[in-house]
C-alpha positions as CSV (number, residue, x, y, z in Angstrom):
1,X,-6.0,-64.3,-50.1
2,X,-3.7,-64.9,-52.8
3,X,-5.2,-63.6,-55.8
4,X,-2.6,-64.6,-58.5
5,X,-3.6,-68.7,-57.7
6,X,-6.0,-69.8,-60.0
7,X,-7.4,-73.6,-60.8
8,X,-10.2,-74.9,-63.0
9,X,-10.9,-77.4,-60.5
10,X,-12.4,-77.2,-56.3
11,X,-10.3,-77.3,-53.9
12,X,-8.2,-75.1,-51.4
13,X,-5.5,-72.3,-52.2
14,X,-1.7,-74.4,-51.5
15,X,-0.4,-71.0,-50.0
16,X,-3.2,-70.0,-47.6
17,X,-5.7,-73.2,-46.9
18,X,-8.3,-71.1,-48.2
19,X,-11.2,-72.8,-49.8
20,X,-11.3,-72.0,-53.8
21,X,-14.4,-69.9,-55.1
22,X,-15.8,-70.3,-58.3
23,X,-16.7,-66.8,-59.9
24,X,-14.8,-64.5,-57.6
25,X,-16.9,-61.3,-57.4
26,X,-15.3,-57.6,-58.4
27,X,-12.8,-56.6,-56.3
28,X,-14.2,-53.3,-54.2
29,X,-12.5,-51.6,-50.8
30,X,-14.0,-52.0,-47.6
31,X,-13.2,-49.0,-45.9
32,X,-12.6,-49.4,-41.9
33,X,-13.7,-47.3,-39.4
34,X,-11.6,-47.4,-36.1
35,X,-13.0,-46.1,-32.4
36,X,-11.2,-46.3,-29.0
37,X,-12.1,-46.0,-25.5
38,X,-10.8,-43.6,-23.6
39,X,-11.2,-41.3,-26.4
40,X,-7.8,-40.1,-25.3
41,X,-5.3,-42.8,-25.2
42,X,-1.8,-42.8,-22.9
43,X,1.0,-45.0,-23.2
44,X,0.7,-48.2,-20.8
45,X,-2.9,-47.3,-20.4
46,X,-5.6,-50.7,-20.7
47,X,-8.1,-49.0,-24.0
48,X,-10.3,-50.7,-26.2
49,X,-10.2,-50.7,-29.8
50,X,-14.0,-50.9,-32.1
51,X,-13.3,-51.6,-35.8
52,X,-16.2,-51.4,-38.3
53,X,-15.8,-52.8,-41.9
54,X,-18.2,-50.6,-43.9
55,X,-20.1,-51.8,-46.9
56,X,-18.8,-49.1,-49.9
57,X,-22.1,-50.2,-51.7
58,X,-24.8,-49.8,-48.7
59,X,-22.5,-47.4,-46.1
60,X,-24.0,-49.4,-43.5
61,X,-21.5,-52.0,-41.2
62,X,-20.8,-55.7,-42.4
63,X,-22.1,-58.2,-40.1
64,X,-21.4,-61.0,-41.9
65,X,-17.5,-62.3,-42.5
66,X,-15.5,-65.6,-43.8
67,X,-13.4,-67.0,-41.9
68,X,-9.4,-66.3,-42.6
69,X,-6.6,-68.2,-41.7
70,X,-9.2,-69.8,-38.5
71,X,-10.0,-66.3,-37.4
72,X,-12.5,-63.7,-38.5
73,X,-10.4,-60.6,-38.5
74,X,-6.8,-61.2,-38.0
75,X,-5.2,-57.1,-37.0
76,X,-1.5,-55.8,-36.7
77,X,-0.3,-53.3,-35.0
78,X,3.1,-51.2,-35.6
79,X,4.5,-48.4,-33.5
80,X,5.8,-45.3,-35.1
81,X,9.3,-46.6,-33.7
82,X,8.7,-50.0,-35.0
83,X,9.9,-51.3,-32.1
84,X,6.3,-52.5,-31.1
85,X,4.7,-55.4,-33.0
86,X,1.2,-56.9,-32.3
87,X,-0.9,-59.5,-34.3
88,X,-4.4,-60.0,-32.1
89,X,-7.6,-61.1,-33.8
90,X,-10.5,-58.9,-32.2
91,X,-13.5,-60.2,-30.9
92,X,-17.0,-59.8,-33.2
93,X,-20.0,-58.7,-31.8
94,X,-23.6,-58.7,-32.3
95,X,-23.4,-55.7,-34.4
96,X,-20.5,-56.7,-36.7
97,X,-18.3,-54.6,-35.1
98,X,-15.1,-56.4,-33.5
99,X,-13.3,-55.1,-30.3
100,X,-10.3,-55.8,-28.9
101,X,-8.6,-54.9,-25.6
102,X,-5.2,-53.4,-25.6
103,X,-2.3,-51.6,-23.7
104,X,-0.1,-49.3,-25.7
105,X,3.5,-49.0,-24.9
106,X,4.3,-45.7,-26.5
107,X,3.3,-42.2,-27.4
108,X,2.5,-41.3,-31.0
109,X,0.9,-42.8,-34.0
110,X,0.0,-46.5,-34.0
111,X,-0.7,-48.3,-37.4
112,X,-2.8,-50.8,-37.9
113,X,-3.9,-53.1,-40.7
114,X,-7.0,-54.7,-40.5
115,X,-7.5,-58.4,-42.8
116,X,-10.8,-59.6,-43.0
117,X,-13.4,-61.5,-45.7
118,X,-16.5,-59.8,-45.8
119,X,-19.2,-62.5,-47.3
120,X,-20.3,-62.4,-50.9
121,X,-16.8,-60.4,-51.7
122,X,-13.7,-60.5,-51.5
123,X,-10.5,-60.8,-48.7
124,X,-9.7,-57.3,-48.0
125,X,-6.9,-55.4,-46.3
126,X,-7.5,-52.0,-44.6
127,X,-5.3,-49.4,-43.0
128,X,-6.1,-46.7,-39.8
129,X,-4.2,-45.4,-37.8
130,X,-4.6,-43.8,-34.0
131,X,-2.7,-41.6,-31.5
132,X,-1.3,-42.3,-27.8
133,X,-0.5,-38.8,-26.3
134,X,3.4,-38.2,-26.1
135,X,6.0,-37.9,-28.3
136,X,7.9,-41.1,-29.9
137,X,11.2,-41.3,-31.0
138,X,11.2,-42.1,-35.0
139,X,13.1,-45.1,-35.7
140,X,16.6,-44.6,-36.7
141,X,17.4,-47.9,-39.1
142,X,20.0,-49.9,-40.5
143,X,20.4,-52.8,-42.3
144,X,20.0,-55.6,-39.7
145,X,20.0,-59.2,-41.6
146,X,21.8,-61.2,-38.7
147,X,19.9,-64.2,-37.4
148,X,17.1,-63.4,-35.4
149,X,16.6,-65.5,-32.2
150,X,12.9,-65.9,-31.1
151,X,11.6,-68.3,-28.3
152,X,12.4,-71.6,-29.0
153,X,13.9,-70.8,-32.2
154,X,16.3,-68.8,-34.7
155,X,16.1,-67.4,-37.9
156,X,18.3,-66.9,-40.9
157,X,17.6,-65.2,-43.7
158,X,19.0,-64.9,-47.4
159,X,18.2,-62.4,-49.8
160,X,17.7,-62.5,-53.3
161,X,18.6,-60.5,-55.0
162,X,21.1,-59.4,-52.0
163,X,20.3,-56.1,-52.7
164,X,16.5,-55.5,-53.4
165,X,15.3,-53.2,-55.7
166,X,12.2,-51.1,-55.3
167,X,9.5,-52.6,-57.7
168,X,11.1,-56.0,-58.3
169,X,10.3,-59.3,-56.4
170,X,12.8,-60.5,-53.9
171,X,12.5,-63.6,-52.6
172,X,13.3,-63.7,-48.5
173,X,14.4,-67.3,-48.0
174,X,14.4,-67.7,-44.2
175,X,16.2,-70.8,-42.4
176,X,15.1,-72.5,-38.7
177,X,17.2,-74.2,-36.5
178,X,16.0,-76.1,-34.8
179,X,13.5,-77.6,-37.9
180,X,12.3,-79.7,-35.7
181,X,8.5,-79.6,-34.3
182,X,7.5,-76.4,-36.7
183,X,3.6,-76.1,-37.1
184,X,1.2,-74.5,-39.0
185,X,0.1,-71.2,-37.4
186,X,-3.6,-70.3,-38.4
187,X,-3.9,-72.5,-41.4
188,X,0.0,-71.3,-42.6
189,X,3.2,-72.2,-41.9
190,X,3.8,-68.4,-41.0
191,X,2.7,-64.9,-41.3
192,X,4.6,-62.2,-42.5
193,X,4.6,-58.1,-42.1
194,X,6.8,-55.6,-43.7
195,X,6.4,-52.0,-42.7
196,X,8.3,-49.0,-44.4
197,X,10.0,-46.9,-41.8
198,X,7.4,-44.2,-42.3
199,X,4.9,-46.8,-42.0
200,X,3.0,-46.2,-45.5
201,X,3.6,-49.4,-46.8
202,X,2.4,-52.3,-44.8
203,X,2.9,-55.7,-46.5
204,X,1.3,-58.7,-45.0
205,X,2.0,-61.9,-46.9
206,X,2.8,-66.2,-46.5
207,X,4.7,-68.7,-47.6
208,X,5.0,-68.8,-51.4
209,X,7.3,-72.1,-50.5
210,X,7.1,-74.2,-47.4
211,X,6.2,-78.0,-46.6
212,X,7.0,-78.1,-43.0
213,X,10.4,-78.4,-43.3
214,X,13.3,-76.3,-42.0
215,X,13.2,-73.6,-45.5
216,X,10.2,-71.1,-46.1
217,X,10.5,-68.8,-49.1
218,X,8.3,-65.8,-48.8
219,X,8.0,-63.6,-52.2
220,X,7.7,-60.0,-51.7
221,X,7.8,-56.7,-54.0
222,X,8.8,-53.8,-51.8
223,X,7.6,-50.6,-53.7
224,X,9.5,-47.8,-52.5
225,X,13.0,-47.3,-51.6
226,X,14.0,-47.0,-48.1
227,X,14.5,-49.5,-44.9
228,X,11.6,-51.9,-44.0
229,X,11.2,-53.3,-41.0
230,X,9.8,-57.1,-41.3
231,X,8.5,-59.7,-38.4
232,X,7.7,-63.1,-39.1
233,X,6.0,-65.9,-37.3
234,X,6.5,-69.4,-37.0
235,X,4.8,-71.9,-34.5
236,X,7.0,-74.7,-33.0
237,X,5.8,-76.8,-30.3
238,X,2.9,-74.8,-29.4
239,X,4.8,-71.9,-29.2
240,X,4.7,-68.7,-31.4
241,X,8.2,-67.5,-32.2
242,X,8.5,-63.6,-33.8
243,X,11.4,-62.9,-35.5
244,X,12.5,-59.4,-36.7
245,X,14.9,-58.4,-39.6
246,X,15.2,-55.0,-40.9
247,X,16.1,-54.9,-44.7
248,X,17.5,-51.9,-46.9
249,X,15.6,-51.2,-50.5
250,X,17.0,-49.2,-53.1
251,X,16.3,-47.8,-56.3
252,X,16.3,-49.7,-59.6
């Protein structure tokens, strides 16, 4: 999951839990094929979502996976007016595809990224995207970096650089209140997505710092220029908080 950690000894990855490998295999994209049922899907209407990861080297489906962050296939989903946010974990079935029951709020295009481990290679991330008849509004962003209240917690984030720069790492630096009773949330101490207002760029990452306490440090390159809209989740007391902060790029 984090492919710039690397130790000469067994053990598990301090960013993501994930058990070390020795020998990782060439790194090769598992392309995802996405069905739905109804074939045509309206907002507020209960559809079901098939997801195939397809072997590049056989074409036929994967059937086997690893297990990521305690789940199988972890999936997000992102509105085309960002202002729907959804990370489910499909269920698999006996013929490696996974499926996954959901009700879309709006009309337009939905995107969704898809991280899974297929065995004997490596973690992979993969994009699709579907349609819900009607039209959506595109988003209409500004910088939005005030604290973000969530269920039983708030936010605060610092930027630095203040400004980032397309290209260059900036490190989001994000403080709870209250610190008290955080938890890991499948085998992290949070998740993190970053979608570009046109939703090319979808950025899923962890915790480059965090021990539990009330500061996590998440390290992220943004690569074009532009607003992005970013959701993070923390656990406290048994209860997923999603916070939401929308942060301006520019150009170097």
């Amino acid at each position: 999951m984090d492919p710039d950690y690397r130790s000469d000894q067994p053990g598990v990855c301090p960013r993501c839990g994930m058990k070390l490998v020795l020998g990782v295999p060439d790194r090769v994209e598992y392309p995802l094929e996405i069905s739905q049922s109804p074939e045509l899907l309206k907002p507020g209407q209960d559809a079901t979502l098939t997801l195939r990861a397809i072997d590049p080297r056989t074409d036929a489906n994967v059937r086997h996976f690893e297990i990521v962050h305690e789940k199988l296939l972890h999936l997000f989903v992102v509105s085309e007016n960002l202002d729907y946010f959804a990370h489910i974990h499909p269920t698999l079935q006996p013929d490696g595809s996974f499926r996954q029951n959901v009700c879309l709020p709006y009309g337009g295009m939905y995107r969704l990224l898809a991280d899974f481990y297929p065995s004997g290679s490596v973690p992979q991330l993969a994009v699709g995207t579907i349609f819900v008849t009607g039209n959506s509004s595109p988003p209409h962003l500004g910088a939005s970096l005030t604290p973000s209240k969530a269920a039983n917690l708030t936010a605060s984030l610092r930027l630095d650089p203040v400004q980032p720069l397309a290209g260059l790492q900036t490190k989001l630096i994000f403080s709870l209140d209250p610190a008290t009773g955080l938890q890991p949330y499948l085998g992290t101490w949070a998740h993190m997505l970053a979608a570009s207002e046109d939703l090319i760029d979808l950025i899923h990452v962890h915790p480059f710092l965090a021990d539990g306490g009330p500061t996590m440090q998440f390290n992220v390159i943004f690569p074009r220029t532009g607003f992005y809209r970013v959701w993070t989740q923390f656990q406290r007391e048994n209860t997923v908080n999603t916070t939401v902060f929308t942060i301006p790029v520019k150009a170097l």
